[in-house]
PADRENTOR-921658 format. One record per residue (C-alpha): x, y, z. Coordinates in pm, 1 decimal, always signed. Example, Ala and Ser with C-alpha at 12.3 -4.5 7.8 and 13.67 -1.06 7.14 Angstrom:
// residues 2
<pt><xx>+1230.0</xx><yy>-450.0</yy><zz>+780.0</zz></pt>
<pt><xx>+1367.0</xx><yy>-106.0</yy><zz>+714.0</zz></pt>
END
This chain:
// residues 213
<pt><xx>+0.0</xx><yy>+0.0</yy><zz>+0.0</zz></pt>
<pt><xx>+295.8</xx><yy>+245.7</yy><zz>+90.1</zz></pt>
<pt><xx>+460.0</xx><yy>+175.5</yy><zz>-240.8</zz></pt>
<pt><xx>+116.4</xx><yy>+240.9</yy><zz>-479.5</zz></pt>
<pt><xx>+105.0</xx><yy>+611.2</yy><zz>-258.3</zz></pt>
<pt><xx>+479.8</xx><yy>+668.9</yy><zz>-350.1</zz></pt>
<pt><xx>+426.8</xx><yy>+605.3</yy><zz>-726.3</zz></pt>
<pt><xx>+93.3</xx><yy>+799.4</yy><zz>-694.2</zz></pt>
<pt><xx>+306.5</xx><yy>+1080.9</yy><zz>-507.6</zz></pt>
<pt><xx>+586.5</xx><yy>+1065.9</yy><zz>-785.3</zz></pt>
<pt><xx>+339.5</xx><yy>+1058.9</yy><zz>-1095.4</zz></pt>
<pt><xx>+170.9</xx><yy>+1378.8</yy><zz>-896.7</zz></pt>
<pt><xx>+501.0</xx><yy>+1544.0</yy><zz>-870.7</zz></pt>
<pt><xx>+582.0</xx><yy>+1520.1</yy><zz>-1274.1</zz></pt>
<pt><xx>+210.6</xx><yy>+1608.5</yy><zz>-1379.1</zz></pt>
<pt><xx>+136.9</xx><yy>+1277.4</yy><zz>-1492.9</zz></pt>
<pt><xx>-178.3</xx><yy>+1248.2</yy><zz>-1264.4</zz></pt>
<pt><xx>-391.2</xx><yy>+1534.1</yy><zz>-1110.7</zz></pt>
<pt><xx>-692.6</xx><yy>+1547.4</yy><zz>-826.5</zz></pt>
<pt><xx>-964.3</xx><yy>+1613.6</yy><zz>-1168.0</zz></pt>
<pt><xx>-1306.0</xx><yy>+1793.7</yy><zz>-981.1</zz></pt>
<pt><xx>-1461.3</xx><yy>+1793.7</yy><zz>-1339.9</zz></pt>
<pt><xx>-1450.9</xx><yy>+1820.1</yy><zz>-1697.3</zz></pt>
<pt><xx>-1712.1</xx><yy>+1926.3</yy><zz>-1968.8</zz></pt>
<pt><xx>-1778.2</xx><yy>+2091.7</yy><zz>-2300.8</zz></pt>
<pt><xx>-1956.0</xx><yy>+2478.9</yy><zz>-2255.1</zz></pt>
<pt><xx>-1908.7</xx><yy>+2825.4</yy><zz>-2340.3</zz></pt>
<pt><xx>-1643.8</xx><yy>+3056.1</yy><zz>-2200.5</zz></pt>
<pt><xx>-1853.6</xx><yy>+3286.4</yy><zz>-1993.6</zz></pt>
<pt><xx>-1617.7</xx><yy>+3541.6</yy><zz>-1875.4</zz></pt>
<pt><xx>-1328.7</xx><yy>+3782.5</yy><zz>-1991.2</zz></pt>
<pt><xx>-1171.3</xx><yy>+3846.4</yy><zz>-2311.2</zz></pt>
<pt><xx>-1284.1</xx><yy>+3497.4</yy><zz>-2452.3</zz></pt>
<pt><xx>-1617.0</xx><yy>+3546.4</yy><zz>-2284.3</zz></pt>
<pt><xx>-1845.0</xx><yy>+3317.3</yy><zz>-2591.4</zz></pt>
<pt><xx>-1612.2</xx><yy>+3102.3</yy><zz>-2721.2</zz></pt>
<pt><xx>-1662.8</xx><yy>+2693.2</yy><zz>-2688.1</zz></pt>
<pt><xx>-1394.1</xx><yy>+2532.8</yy><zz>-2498.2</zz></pt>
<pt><xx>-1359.5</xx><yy>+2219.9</yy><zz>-2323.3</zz></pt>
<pt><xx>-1283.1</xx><yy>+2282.8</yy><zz>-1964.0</zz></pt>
<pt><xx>-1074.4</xx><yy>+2081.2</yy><zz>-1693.3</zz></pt>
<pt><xx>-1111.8</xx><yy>+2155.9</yy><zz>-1316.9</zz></pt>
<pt><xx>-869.7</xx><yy>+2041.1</yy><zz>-1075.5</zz></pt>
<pt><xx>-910.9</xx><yy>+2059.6</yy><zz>-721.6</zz></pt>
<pt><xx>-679.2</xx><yy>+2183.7</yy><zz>-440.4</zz></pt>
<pt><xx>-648.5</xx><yy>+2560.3</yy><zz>-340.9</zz></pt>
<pt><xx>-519.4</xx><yy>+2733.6</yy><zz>-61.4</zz></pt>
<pt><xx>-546.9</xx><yy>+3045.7</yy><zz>-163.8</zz></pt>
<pt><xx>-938.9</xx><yy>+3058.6</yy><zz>+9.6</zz></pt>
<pt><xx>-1087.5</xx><yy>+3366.3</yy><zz>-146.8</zz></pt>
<pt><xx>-1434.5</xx><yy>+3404.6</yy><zz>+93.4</zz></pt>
<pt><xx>-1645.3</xx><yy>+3494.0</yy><zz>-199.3</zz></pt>
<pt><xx>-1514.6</xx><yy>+3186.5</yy><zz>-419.7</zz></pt>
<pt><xx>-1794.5</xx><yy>+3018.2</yy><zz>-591.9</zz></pt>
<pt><xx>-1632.7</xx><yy>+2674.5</yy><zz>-612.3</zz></pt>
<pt><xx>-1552.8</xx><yy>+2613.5</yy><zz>-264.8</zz></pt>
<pt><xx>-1584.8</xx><yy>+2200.8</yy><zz>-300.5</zz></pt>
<pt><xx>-1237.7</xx><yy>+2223.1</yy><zz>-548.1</zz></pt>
<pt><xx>-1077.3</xx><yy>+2368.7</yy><zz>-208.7</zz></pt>
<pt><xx>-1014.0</xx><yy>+1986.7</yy><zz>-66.2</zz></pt>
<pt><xx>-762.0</xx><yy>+1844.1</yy><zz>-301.9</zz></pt>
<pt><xx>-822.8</xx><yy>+1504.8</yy><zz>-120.1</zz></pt>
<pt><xx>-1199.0</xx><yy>+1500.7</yy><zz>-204.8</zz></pt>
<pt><xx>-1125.7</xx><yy>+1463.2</yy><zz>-623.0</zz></pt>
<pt><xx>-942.0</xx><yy>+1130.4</yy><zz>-750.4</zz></pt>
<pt><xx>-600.0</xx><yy>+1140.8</yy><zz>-884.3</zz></pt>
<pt><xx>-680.7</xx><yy>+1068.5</yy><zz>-1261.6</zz></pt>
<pt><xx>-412.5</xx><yy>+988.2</yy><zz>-1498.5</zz></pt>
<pt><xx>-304.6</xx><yy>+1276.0</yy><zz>-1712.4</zz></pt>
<pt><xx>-390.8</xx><yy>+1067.6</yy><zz>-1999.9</zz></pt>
<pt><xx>-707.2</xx><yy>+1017.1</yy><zz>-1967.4</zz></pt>
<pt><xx>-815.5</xx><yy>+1402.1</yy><zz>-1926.9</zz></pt>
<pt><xx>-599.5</xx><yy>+1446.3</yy><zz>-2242.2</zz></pt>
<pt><xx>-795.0</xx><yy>+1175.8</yy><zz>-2414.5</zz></pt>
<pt><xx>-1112.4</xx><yy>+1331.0</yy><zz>-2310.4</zz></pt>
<pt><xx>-998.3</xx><yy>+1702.0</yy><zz>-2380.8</zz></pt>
<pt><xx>-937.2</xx><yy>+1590.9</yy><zz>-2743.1</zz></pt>
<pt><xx>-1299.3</xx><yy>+1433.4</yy><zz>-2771.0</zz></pt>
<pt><xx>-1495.2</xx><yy>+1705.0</yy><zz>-2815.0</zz></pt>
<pt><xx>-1563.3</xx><yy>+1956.2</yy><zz>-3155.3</zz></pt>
<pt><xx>-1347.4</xx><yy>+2239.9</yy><zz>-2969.5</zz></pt>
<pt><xx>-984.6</xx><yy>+2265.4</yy><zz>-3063.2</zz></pt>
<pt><xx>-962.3</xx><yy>+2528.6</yy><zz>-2687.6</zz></pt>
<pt><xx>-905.4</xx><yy>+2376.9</yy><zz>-2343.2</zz></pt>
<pt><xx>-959.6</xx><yy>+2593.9</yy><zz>-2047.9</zz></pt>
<pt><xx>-749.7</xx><yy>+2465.7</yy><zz>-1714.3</zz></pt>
<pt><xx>-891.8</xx><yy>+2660.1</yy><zz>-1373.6</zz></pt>
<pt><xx>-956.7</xx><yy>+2516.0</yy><zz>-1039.6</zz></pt>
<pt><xx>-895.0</xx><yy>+2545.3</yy><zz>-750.6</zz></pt>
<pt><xx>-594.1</xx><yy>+2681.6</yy><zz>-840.1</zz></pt>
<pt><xx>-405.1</xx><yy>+2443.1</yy><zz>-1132.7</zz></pt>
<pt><xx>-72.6</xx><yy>+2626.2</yy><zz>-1084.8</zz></pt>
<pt><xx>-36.6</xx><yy>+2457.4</yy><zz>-707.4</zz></pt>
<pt><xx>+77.2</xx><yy>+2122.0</yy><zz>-951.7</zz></pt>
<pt><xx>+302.3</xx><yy>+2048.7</yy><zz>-1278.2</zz></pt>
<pt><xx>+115.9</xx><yy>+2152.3</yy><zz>-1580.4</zz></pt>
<pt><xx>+427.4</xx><yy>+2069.4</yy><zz>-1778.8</zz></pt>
<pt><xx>+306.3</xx><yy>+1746.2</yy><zz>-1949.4</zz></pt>
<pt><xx>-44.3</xx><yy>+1827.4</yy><zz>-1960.3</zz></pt>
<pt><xx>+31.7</xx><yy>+2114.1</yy><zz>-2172.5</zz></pt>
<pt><xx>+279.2</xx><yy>+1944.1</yy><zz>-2370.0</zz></pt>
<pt><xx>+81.0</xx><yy>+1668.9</yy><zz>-2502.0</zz></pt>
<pt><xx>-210.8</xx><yy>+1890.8</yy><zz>-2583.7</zz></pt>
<pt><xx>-1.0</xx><yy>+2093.9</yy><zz>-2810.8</zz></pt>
<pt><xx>+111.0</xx><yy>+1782.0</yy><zz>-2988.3</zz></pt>
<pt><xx>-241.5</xx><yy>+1777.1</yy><zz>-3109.6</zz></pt>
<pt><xx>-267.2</xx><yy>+2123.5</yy><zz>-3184.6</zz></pt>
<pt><xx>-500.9</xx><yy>+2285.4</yy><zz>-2885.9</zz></pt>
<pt><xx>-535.6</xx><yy>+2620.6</yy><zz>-2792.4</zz></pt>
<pt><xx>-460.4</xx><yy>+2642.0</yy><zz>-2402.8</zz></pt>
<pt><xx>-599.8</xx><yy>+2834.3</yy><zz>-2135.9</zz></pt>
<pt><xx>-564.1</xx><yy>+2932.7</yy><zz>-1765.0</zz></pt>
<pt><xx>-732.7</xx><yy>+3066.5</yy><zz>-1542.9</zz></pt>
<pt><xx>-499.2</xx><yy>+3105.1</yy><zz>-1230.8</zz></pt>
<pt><xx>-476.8</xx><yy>+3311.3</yy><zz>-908.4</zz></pt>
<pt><xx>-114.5</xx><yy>+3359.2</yy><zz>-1022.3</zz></pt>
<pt><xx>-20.5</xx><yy>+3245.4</yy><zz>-626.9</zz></pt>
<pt><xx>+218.2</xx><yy>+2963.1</yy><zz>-721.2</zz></pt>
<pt><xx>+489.4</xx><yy>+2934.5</yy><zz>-995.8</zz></pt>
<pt><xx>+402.6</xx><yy>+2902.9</yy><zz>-1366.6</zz></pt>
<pt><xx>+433.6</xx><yy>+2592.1</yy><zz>-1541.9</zz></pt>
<pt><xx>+307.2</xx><yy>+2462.9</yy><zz>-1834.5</zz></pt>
<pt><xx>+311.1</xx><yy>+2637.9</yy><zz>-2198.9</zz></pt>
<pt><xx>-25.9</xx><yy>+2867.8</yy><zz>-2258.9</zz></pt>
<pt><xx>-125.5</xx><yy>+3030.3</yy><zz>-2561.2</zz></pt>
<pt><xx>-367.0</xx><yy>+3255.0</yy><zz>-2285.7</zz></pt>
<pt><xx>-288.6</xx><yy>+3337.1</yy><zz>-1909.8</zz></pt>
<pt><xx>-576.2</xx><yy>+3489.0</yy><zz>-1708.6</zz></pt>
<pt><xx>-479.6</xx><yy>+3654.2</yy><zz>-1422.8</zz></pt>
<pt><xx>-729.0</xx><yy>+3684.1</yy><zz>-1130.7</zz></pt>
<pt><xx>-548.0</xx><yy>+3792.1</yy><zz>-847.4</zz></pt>
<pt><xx>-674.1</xx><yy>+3737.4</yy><zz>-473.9</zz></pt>
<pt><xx>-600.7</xx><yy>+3930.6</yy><zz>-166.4</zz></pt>
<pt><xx>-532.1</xx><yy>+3644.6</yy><zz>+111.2</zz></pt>
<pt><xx>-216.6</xx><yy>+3589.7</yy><zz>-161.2</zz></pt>
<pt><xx>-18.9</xx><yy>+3814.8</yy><zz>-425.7</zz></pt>
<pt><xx>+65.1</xx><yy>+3679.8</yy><zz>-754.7</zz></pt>
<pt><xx>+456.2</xx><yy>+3594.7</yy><zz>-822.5</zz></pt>
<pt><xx>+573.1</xx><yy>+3874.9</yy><zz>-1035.9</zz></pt>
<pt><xx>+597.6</xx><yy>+3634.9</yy><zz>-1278.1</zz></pt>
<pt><xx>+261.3</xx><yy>+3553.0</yy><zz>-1369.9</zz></pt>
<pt><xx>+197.7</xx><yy>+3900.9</yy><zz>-1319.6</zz></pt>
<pt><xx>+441.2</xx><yy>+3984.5</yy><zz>-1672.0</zz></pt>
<pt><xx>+299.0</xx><yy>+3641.4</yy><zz>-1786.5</zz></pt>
<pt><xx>-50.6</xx><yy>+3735.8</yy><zz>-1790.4</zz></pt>
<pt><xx>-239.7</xx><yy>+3805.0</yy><zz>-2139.0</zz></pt>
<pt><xx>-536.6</xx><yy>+3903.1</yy><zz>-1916.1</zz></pt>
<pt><xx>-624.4</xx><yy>+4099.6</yy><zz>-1554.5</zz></pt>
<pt><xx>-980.3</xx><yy>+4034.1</yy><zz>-1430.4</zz></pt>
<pt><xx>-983.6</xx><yy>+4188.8</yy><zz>-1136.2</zz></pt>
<pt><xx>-1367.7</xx><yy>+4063.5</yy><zz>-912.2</zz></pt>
<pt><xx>-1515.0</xx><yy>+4392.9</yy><zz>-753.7</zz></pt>
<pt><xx>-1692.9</xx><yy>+4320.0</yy><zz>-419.3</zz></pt>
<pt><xx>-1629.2</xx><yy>+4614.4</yy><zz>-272.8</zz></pt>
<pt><xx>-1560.0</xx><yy>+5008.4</yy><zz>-345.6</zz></pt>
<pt><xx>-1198.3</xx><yy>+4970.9</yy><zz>-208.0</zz></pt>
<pt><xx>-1135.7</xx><yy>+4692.7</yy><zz>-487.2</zz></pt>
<pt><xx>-1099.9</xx><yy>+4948.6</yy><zz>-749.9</zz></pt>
<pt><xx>-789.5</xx><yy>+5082.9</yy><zz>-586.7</zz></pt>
<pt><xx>-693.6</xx><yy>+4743.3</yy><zz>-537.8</zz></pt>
<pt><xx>-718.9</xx><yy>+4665.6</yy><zz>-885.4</zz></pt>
<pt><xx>-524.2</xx><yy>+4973.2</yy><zz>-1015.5</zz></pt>
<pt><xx>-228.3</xx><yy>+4849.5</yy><zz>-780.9</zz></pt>
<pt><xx>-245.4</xx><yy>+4537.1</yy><zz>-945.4</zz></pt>
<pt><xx>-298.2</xx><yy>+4663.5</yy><zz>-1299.4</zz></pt>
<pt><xx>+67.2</xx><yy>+4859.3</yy><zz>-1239.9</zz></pt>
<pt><xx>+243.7</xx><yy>+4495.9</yy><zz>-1238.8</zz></pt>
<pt><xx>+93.6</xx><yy>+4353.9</yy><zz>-1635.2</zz></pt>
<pt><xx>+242.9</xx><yy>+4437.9</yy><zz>-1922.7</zz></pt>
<pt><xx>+52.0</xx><yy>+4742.7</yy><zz>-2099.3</zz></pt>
<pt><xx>-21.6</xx><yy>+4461.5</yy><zz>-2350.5</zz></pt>
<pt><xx>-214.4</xx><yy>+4295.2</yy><zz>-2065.4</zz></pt>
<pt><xx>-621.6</xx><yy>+4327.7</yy><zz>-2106.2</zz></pt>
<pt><xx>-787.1</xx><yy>+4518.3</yy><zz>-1811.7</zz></pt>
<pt><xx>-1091.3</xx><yy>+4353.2</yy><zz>-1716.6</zz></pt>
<pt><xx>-1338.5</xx><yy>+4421.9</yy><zz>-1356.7</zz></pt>
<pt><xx>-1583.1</xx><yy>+4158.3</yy><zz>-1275.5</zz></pt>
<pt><xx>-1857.4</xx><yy>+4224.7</yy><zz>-1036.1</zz></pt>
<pt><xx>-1884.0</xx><yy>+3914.0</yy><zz>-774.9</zz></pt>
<pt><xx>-2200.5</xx><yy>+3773.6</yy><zz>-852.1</zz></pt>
<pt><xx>-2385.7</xx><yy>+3830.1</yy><zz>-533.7</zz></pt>
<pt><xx>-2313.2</xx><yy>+4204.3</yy><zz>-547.5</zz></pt>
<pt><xx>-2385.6</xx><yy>+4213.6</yy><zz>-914.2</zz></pt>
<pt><xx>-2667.5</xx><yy>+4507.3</yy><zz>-859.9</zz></pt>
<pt><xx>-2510.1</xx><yy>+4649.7</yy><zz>-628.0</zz></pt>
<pt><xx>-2160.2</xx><yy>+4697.3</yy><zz>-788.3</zz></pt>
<pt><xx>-2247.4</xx><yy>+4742.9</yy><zz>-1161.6</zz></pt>
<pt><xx>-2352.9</xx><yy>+5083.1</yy><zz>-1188.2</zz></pt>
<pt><xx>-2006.0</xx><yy>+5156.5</yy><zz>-1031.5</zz></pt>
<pt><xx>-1834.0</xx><yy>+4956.8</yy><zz>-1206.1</zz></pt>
<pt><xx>-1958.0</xx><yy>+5102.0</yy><zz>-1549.6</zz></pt>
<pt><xx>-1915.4</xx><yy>+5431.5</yy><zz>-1380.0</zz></pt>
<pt><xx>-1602.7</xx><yy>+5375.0</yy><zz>-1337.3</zz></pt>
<pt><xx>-1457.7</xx><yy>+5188.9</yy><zz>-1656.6</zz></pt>
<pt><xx>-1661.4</xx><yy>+5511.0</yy><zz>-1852.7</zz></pt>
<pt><xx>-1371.1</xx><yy>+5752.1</yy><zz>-1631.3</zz></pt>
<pt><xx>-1098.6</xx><yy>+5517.4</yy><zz>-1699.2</zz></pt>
<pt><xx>-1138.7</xx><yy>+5329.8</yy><zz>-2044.2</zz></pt>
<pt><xx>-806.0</xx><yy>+5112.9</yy><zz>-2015.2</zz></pt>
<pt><xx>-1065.2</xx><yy>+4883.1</yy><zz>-1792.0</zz></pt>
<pt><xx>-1344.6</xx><yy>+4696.5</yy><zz>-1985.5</zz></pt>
<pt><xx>-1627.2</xx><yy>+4473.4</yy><zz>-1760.3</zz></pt>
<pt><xx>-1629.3</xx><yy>+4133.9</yy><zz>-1762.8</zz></pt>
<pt><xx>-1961.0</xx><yy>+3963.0</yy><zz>-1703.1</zz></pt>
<pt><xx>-2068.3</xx><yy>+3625.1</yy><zz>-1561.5</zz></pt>
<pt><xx>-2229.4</xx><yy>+3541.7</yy><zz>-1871.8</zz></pt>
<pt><xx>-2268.5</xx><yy>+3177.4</yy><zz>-1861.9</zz></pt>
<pt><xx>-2445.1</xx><yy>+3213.7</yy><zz>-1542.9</zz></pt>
<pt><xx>-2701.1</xx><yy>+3378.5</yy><zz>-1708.1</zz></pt>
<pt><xx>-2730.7</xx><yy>+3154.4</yy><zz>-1978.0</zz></pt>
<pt><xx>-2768.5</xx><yy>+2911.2</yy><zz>-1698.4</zz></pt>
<pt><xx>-2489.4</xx><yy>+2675.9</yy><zz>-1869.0</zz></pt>
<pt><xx>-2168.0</xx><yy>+2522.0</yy><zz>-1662.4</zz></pt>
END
């Protein structure tokens, strides 16, 4: 028994397995790529604890098998999309290296979504930064990033999200998201405030209210 959880720990270790929450087929709902099909793989584990997170059950790494790599690539390549979209949990906390690689053999577009907490690995065509206060991005995935979405719960979060804005690349896309349960309350501030400072675009929830994963 000790010697299947050392080969399980060492196949974790180079990427070759990962905790898998889910998988499916949908429609990019938020930021720059907000409408666009893509086949999505969740892995669990994060530590990063944002309070307003709306995928709390990927938290518990332990609760989501260890799947071989293999298989999610087999199942990422089985659908009409040619995009994958990695997010979590947070998918930089393992090795991304092989995943990545042996999508790219069969020509997929990659994307992650990442708290940028952890060190990058992996090769993305698109890196989506959405940075969380309980712990900074590495600088970097901050000059790494193709994309900022910064979630707006609160008026102070626009200041926070200028400080953060400072660290991307100026050919980084700005984006503010309202957190969905202060969506009415936030919005009108939030278009009030990209109108005064048009670097920023919004960044809906959209698949949420197409009701779709």
């Amino acid at each position: 028994m000790k010697a299947i959880q050392e080969q399980a720990d060492i196949l974790l270790k180079e990427g070759k397995k990962l905790p898998l929450m889910e998988e499916f087929y949908t429609i990019q709902g938020e930021g720059f790529h907000s409408g666009k099909p893509a086949w999505f793989i969740r892995v669990g584990g994060c530590d990063v604890g944002c309070h307003w997170c709306d995928v709390k059950e990927s938290w518990d790494a332990s609760l989501h098998p260890l799947t071989d790599t293999d298989t999610i690539i087999a199942n990422a390549l089985n659908n009409p999309s040619k995009a994958v979209v990695v997010t979590g949990g947070e998918p930089l906390t393992y090795n991304l290296d092989y995943l990545c690689a042996e999508l790219k053999k069969n020509g997929i577009t990659i994307y992650l979504e990442t708290s940028g907490a952890y060190p990058l690995s992996g090769n993305f065509d698109w890196i989506c930064l959405s940075p969380k206060k309980t712990a900074s991005p590495l600088p970097e995935v901050f000059l790494s990033a193709h994309e900022l979405k910064v979630i707006i719960y609160n008026t102070s979060d626009f200041d926070w999200a200028e400080k953060n804005a400072a660290q991307v690349t100026k050919e980084c896309k700005l984006f503010l998201q309202p957190e969905w349960s202060k969506a009415k309350e936030m919005m009108p501030l939030i278009t009030d405030y990209v109108m005064k400072h048009p670097k920023w675009n919004i960044s809906l929830q959209t698949h949420k209210y197409m009701n779709i994963p």
